[in-house]
N, C-alpha and C positions, 0 to 999 in steps of 0.2 A: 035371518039368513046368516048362517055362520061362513067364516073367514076362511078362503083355504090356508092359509099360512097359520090360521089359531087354532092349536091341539088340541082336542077331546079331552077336557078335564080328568074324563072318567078310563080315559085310555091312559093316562099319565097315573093318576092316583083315584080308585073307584070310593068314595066316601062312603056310600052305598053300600057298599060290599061287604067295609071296613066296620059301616055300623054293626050289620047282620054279625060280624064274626067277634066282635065287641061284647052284643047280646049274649050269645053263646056261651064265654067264655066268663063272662061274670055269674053266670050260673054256676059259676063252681070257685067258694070261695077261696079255694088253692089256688087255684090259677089268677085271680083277681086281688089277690096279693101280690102272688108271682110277678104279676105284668107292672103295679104300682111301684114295688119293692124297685124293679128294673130299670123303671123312669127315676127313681128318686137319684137310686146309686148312678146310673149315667150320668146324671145333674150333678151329683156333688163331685167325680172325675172330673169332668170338665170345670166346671168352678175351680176345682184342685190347679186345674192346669192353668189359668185365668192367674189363681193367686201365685203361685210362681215366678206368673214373669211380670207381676205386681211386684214381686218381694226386690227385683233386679235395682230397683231404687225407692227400697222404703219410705223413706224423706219426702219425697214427690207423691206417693202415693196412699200413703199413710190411710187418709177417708177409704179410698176404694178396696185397701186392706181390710178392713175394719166392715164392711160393708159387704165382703164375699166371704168374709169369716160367719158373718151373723149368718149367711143366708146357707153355709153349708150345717150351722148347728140347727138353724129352723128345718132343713132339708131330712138333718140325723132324725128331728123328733117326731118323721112321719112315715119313717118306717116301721110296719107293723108287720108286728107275728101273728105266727098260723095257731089260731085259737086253741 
């Protein structure tokens, strides 16, 4: 018996749905670039933005710089081209 106060997972974010339309779309290896290329570049933005206000005290931060620099060039070298 579910909670009235606990939301419908599938009314919030349908997984479901999300796979089906996952399926779909990996069927066309354009678009399944498309959608990887898009997760990578969002990741390395934000990472970007991470290292910034790492930079604001190099000295103290030094590892964590070192440590989202690696993770934006591992991030560059999984972006792939459209065959």
């Amino acid at each position: 018996m579910q909670s009235q106060n606990v939301p419908d997972p599938c009314a919030v974010l349908c997984l479901e749905e999300l796979e089906k339309q996952a399926r779909r779309l990996a069927n066309s290896t354009k678009t399944t670039i498309a959608a990887g290329n898009s997760v990578v570049l969002f990741t390395m933005l934000v990472l970007e933005e991470v290292l910034e206000q790492l930079a604001v005290d190099p000295i103290t931060n030094l590892t964590s710089i070192i440590a989202v620099s690696n993770s934006i060039a591992n991030l560059n070298d999984s972006i792939q081209f459209d065959p």
